[in-house]
MARDRENGU-5825 format. One record per residue (C-alpha): residue in three letters; chain; residue number from 0; x, y, z. Coordinates in Angstrom, 2 decimals, always signed. Example, Ala and Ser with C-alpha at 12.3 -4.5 7.8 and 13.67 -1.06 7.14 Angstrom:
rec residu ALA chaine A num 0 east +12.30 north -4.50 up +7.80
rec residu SER chaine A num 1 east +13.67 north -1.06 up +7.14
% end
This chain:
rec residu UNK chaine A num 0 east +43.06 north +59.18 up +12.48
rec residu UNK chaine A num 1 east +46.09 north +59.65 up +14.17
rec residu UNK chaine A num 2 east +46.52 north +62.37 up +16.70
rec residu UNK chaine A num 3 east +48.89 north +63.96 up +19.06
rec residu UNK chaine A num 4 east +48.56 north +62.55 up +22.56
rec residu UNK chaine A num 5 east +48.37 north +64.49 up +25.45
rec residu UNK chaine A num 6 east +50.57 north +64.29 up +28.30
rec residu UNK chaine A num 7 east +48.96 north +63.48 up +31.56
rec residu UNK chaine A num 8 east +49.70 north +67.44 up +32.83
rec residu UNK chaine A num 9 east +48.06 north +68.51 up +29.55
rec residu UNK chaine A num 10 east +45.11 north +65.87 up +30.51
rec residu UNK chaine A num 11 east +44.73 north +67.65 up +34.07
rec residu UNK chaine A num 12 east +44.40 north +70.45 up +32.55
rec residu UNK chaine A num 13 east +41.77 north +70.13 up +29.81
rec residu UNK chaine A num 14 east +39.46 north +67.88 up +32.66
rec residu UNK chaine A num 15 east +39.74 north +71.38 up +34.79
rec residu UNK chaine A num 16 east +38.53 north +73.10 up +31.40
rec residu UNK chaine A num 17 east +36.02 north +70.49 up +30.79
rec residu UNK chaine A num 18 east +34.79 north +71.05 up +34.10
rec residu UNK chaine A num 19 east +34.63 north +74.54 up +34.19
rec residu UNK chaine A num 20 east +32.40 north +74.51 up +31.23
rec residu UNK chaine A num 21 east +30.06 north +71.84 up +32.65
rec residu UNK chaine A num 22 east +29.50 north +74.66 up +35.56
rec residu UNK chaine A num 23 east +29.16 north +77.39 up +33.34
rec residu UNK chaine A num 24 east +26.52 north +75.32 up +31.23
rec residu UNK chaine A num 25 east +24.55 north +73.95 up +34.65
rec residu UNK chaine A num 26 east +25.03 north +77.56 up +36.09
rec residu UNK chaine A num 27 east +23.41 north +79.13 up +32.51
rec residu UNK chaine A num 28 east +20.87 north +76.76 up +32.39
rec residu UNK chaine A num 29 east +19.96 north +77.23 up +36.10
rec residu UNK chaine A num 30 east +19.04 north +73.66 up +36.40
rec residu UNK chaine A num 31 east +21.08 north +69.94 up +36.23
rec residu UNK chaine A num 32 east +22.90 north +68.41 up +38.85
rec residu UNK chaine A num 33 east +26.68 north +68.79 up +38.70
rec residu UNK chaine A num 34 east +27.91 north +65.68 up +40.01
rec residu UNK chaine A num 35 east +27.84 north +62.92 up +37.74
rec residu UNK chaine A num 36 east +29.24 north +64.85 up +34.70
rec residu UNK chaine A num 37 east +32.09 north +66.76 up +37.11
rec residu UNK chaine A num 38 east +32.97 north +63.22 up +38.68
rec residu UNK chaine A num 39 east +33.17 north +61.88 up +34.91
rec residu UNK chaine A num 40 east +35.28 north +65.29 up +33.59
rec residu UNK chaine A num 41 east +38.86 north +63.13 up +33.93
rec residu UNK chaine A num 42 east +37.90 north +59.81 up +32.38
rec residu UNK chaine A num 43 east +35.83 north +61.60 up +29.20
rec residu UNK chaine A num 44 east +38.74 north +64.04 up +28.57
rec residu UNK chaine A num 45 east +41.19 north +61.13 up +28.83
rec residu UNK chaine A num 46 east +38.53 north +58.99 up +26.06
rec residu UNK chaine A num 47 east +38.51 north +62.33 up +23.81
rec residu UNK chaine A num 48 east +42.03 north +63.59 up +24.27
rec residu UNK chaine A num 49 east +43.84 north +60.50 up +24.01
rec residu UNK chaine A num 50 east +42.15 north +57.13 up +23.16
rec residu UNK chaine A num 51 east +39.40 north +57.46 up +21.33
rec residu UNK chaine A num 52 east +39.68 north +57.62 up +17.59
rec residu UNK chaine A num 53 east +38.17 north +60.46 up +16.45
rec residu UNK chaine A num 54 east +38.45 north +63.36 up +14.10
rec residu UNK chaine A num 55 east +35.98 north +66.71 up +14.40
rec residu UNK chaine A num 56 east +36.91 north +68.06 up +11.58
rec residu UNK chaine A num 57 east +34.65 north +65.05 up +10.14
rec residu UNK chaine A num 58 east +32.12 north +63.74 up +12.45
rec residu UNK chaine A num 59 east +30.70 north +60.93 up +9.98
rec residu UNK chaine A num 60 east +33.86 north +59.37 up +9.48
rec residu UNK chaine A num 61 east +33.40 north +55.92 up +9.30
rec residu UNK chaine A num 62 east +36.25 north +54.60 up +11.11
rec residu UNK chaine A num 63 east +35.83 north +56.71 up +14.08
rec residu UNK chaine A num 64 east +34.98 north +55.18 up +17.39
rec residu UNK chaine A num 65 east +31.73 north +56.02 up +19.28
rec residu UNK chaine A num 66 east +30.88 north +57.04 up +22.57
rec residu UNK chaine A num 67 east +27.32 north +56.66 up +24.12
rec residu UNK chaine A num 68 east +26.77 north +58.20 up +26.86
rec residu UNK chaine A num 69 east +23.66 north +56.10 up +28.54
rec residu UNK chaine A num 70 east +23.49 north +58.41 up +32.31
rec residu UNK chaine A num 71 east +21.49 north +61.53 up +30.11
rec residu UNK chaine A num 72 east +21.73 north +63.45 up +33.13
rec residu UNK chaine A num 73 east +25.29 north +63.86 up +33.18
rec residu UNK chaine A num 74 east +25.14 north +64.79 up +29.25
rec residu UNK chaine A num 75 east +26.92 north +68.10 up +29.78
rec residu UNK chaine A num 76 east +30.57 north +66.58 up +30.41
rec residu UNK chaine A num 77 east +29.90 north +64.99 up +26.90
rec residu UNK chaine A num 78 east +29.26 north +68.38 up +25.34
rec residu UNK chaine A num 79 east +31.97 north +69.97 up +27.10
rec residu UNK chaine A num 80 east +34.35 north +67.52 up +25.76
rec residu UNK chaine A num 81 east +33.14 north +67.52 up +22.52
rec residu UNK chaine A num 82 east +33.70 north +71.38 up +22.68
rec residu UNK chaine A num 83 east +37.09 north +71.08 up +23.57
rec residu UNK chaine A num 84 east +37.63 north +68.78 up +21.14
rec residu UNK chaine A num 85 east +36.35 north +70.93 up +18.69
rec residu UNK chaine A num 86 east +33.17 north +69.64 up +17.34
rec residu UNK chaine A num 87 east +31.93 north +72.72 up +17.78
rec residu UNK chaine A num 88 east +32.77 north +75.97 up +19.15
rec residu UNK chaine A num 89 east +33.02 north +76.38 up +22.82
rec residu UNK chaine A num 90 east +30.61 north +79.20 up +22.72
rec residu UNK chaine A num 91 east +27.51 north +76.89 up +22.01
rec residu UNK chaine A num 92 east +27.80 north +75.52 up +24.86
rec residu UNK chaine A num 93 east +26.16 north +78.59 up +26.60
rec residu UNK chaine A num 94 east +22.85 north +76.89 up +24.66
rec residu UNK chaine A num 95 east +22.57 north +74.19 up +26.41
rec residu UNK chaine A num 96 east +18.60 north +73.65 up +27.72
rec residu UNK chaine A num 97 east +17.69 north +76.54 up +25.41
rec residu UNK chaine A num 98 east +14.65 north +76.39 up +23.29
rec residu UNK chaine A num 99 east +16.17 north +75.83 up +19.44
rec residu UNK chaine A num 100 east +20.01 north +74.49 up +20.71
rec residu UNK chaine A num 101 east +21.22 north +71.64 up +19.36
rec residu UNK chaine A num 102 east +22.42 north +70.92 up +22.41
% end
């Protein structure tokens, strides 16, 4: 599916977003290690925003590219792009680590 690029200010700005929620989710949780998924936050948003082909509204679409994320412990940037995406709402992402979250 064809979507609307970002421009590279629009970029820094939704990696600053994505960031802020991987805090927020490490911070809720009160455990994870920052690091990895903060130090990913530009080249994820850049795969999500602008190259990847994707479409949220419909996850199982066959055409759409995948991305596997093998470091699990920097999972959160993942979420927090997917988020922002809008695979699901922002909010959830306040779940993360909780007993019964999909996350």
């Amino acid at each position: 599916m064809a979507r609307e690029k970002l421009s590279i200010p629009q970029l820094e700005i939704k990696a600053n977003d994505v960031r802020r929620d991987v805090v927020h989710m490490l911070e809720l949780a009160k455990s994870g290690h920052p690091g990895g998924a903060l130090g990913l936050a530009d080249i994820v948003t850049a795969l999500y925003f602008n190259i990847m082909n994707i479409d949220p509204q419909n996850p199982e679409w066959p055409e759409r590219d995948i991305f596997m994320l093998s470091n699990g412990h920097t999972v959160p940037v993942q979420y927090a792009a997917m988020a922002e995406a809008g695979y699901f709402p922002v909010e959830e992402l306040s779940t993360l680590r909780k007993l019964g979250s999909r996350l």
